[in-house]
TIVO-2410 file (N, C-alpha, C; in nm, 3 decimals):
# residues 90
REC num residu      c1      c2      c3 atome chaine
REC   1      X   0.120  -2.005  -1.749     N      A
REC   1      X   0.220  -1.949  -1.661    CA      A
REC   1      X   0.148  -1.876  -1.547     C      A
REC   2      X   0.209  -1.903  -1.451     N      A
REC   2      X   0.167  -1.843  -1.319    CA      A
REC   2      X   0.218  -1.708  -1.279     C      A
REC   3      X   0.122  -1.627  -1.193     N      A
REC   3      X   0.230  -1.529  -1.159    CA      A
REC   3      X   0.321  -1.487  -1.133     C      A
REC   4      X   0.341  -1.607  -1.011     N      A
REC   4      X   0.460  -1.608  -0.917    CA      A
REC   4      X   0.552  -1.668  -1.020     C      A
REC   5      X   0.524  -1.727  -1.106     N      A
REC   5      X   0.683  -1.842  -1.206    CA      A
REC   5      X   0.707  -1.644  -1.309     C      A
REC   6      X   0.584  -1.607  -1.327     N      A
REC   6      X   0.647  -1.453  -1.417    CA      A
REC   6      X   0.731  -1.370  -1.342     C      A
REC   7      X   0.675  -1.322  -1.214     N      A
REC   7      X   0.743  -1.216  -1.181    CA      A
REC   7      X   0.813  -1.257  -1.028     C      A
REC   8      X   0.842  -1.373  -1.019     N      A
REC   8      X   0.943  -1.429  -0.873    CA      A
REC   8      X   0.828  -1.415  -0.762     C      A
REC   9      X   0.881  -1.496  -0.643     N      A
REC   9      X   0.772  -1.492  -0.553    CA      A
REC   9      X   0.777  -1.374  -0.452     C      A
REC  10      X   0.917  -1.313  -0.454     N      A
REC  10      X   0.938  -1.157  -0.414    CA      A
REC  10      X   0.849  -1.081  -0.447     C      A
REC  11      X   0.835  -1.060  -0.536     N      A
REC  11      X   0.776  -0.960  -0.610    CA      A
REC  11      X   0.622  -0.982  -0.638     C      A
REC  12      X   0.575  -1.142  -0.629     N      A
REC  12      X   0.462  -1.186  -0.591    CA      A
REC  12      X   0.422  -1.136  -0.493     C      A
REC  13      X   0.486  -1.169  -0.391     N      A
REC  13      X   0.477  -1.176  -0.190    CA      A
REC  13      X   0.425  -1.011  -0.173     C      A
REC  14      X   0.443  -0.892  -0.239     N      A
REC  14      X   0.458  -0.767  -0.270    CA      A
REC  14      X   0.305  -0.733  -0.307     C      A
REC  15      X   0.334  -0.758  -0.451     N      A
REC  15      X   0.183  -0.752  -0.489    CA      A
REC  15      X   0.074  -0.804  -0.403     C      A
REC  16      X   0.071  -0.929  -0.376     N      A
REC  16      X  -0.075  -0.958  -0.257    CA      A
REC  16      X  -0.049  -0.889  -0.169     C      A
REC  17      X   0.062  -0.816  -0.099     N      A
REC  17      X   0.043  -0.718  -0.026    CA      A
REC  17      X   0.000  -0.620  -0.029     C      A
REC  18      X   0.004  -0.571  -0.128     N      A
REC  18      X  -0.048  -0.439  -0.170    CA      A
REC  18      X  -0.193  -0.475  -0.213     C      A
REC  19      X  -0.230  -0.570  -0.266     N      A
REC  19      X  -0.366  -0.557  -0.291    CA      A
REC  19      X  -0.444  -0.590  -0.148     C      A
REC  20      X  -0.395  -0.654  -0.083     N      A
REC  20      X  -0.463  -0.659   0.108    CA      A
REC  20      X  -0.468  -0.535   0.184     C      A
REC  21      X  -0.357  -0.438   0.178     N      A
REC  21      X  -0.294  -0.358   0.180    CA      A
REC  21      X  -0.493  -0.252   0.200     C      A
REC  22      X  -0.447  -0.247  -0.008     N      A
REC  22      X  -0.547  -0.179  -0.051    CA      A
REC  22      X  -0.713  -0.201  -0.019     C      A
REC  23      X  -0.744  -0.360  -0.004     N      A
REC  23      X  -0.856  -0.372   0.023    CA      A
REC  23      X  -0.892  -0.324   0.224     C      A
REC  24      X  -0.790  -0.351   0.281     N      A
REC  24      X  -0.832  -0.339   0.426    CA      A
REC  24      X  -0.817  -0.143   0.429     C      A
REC  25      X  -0.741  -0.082   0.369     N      A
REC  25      X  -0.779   0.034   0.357    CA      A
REC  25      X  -0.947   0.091   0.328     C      A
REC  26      X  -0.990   0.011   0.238     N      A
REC  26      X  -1.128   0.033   0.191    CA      A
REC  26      X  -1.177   0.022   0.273     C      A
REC  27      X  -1.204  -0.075   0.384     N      A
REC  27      X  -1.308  -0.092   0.460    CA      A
REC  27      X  -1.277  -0.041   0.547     C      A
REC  28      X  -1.121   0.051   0.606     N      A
REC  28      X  -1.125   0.127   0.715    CA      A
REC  28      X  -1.228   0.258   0.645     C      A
REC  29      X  -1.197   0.264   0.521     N      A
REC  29      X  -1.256   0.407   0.487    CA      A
REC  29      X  -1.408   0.379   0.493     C      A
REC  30      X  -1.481   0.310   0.465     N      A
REC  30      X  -1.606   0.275   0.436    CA      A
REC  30      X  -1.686   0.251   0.566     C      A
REC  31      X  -1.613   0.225   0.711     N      A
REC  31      X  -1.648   0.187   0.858    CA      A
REC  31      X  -1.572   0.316   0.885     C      A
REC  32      X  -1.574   0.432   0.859     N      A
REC  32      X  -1.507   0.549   0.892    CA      A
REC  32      X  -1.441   0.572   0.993     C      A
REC  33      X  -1.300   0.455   0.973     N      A
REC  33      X  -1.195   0.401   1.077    CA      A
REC  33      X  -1.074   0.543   1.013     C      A
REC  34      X  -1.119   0.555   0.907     N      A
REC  34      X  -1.009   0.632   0.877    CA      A
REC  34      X  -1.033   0.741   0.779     C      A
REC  35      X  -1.015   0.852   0.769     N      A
REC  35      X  -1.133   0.964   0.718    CA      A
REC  35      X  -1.050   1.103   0.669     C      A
REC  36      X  -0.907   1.088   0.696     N      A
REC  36      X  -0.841   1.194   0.663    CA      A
REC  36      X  -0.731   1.153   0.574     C      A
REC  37      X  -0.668   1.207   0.469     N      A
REC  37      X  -0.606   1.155   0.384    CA      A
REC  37      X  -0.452   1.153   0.455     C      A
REC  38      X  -0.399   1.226   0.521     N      A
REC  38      X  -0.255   1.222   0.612    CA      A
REC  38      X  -0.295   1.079   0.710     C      A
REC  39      X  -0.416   1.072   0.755     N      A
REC  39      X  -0.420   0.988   0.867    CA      A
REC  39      X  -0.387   0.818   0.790     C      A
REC  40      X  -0.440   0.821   0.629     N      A
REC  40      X  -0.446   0.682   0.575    CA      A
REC  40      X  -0.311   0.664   0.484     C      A
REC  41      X  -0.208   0.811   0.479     N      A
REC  41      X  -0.081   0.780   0.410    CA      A
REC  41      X  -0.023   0.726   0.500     C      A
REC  42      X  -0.015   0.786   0.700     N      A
REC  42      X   0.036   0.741   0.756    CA      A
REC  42      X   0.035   0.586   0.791     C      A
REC  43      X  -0.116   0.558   0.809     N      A
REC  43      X  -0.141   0.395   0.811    CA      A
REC  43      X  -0.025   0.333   0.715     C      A
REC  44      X  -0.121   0.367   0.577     N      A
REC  44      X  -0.010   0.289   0.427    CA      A
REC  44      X   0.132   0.261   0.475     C      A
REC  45      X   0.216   0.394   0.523     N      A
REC  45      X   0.341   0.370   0.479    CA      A
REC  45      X   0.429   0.289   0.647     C      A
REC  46      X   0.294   0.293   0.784     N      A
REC  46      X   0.349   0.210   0.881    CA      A
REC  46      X   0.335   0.062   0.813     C      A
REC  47      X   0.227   0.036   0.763     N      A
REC  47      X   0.205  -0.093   0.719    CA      A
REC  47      X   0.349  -0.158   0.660     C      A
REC  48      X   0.351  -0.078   0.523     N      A
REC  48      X   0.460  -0.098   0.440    CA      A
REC  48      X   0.612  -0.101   0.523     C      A
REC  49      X   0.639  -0.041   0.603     N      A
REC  49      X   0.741  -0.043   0.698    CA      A
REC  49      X   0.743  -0.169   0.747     C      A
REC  50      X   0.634  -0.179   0.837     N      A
REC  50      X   0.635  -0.311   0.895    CA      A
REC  50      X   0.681  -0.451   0.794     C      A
REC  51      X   0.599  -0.461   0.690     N      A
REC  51      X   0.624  -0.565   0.596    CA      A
REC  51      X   0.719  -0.570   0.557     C      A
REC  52      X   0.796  -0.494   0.503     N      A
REC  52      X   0.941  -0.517   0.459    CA      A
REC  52      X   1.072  -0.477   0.564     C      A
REC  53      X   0.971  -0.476   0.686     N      A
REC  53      X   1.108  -0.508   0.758    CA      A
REC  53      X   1.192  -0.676   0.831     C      A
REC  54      X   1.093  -0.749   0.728     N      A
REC  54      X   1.088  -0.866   0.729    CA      A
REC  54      X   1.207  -0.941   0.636     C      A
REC  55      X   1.267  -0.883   0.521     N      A
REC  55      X   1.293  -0.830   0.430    CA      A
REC  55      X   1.456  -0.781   0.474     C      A
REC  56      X   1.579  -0.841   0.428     N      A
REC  56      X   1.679  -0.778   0.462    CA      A
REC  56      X   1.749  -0.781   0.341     C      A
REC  57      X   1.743  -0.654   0.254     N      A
REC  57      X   1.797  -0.582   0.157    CA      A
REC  57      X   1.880  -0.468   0.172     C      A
REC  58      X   1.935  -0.448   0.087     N      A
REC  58      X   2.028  -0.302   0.082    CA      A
REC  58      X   1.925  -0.203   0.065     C      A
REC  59      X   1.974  -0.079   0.157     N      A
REC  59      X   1.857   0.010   0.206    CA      A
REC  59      X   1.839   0.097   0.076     C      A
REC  60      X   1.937   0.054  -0.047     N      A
REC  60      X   1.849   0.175  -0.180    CA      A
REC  60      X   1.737   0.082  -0.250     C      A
REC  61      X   1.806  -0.067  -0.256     N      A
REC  61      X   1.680  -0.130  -0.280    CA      A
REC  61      X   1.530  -0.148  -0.227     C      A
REC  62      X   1.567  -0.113  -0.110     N      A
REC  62      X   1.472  -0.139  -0.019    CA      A
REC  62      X   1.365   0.019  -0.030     C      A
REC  63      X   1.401   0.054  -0.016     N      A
REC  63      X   1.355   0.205  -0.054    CA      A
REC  63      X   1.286   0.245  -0.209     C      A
REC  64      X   1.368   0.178  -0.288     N      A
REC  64      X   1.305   0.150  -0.433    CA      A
REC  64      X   1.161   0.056  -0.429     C      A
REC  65      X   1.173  -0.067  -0.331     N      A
REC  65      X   1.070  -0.134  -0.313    CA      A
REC  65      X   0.942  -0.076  -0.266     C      A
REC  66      X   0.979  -0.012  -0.107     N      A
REC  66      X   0.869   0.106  -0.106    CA      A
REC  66      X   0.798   0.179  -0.150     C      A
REC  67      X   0.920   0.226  -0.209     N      A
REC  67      X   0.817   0.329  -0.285    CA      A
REC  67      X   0.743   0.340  -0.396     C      A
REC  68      X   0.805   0.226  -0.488     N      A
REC  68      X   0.712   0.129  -0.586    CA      A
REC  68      X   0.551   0.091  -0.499     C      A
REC  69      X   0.576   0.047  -0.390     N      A
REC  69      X   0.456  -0.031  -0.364    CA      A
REC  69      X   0.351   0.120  -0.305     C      A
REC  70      X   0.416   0.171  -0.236     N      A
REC  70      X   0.371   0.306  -0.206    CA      A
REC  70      X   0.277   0.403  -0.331     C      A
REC  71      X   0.337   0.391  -0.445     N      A
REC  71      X   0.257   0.454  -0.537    CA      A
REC  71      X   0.163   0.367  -0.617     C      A
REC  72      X   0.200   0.193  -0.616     N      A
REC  72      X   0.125   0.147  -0.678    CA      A
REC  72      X  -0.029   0.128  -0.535     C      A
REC  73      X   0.003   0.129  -0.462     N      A
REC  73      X  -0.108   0.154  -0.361    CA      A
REC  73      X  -0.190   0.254  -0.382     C      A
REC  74      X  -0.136   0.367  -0.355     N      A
REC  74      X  -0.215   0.500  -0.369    CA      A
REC  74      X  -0.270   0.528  -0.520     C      A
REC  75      X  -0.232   0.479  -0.639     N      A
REC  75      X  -0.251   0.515  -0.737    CA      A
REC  75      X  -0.426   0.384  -0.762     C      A
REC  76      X  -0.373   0.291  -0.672     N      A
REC  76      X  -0.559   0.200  -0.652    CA      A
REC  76      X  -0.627   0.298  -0.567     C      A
REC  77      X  -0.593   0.353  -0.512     N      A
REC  77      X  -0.698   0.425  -0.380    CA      A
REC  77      X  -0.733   0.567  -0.420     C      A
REC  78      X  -0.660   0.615  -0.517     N      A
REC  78      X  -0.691   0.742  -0.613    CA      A
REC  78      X  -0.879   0.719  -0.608     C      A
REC  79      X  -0.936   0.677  -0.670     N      A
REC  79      X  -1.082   0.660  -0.726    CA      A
REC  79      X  -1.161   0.635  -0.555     C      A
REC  80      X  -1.118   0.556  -0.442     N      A
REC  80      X  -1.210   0.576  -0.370    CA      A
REC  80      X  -1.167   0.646  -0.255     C      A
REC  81      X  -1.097   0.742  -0.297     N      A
REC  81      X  -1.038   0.859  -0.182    CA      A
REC  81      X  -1.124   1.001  -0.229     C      A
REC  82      X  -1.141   0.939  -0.366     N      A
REC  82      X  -1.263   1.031  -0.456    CA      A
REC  82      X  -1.369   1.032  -0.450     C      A
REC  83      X  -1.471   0.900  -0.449     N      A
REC  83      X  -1.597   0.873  -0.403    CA      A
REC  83      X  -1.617   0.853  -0.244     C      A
REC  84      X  -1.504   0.845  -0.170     N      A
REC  84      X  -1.606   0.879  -0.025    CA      A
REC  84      X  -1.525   1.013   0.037     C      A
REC  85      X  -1.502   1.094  -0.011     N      A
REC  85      X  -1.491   1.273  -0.020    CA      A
REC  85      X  -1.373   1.258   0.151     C      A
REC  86      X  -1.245   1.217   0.092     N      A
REC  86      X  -1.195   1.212   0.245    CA      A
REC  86      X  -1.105   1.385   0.218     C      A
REC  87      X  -1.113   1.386   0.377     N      A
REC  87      X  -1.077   1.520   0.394    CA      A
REC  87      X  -0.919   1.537   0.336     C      A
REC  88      X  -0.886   1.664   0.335     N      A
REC  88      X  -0.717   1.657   0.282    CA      A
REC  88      X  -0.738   1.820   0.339     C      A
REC  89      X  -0.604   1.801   0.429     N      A
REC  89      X  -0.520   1.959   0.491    CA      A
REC  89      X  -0.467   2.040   0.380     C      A
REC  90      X  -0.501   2.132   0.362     N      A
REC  90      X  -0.430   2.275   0.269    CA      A
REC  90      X  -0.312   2.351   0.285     C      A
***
């Protein structure tokens, strides 16, 4: 069984987003394109905007989608928001 036949190609289409998502984050952080932790939520969540405004759902679903992908993003980027010491406002 394939991914996409497990979890629909919605929800496929999602996930490789988020993992592209997550990898082009890395290499902004690593080419120190991006270095402050507000500066790379903001990136994340224009990205995520953009992508699902492709996407014409009812806006609680849609919002549920977000923010699913929103934490499953940040919760990959936890560990290298840790090893390359990005700044965070107090």
């Amino acid at each position: 069984m394939k991914m996409t036949e497990y979890c629909g190609n919605f929800e496929h289409s999602i996930l490789q987003f988020i993992f592209h998502l997550t990898n082009d984050i890395r290499e902004k952080i690593q080419q120190k394109k991006l270095f402050y932790r507000e500066q790379i939520v903001r990136y994340a969540e224009k990205q995520l905007d953009f992508f699902f405004k492709a996407y014409h759902l009812k806006s609680a679903i849609l919002n549920a989608y977000k923010q699913e992908a929103y934490n499953t993003m940040m919760f990959k980027l936890k560990n290298i928001l840790k090893e390359n010491n990005i700044f965070q406002c107090v």
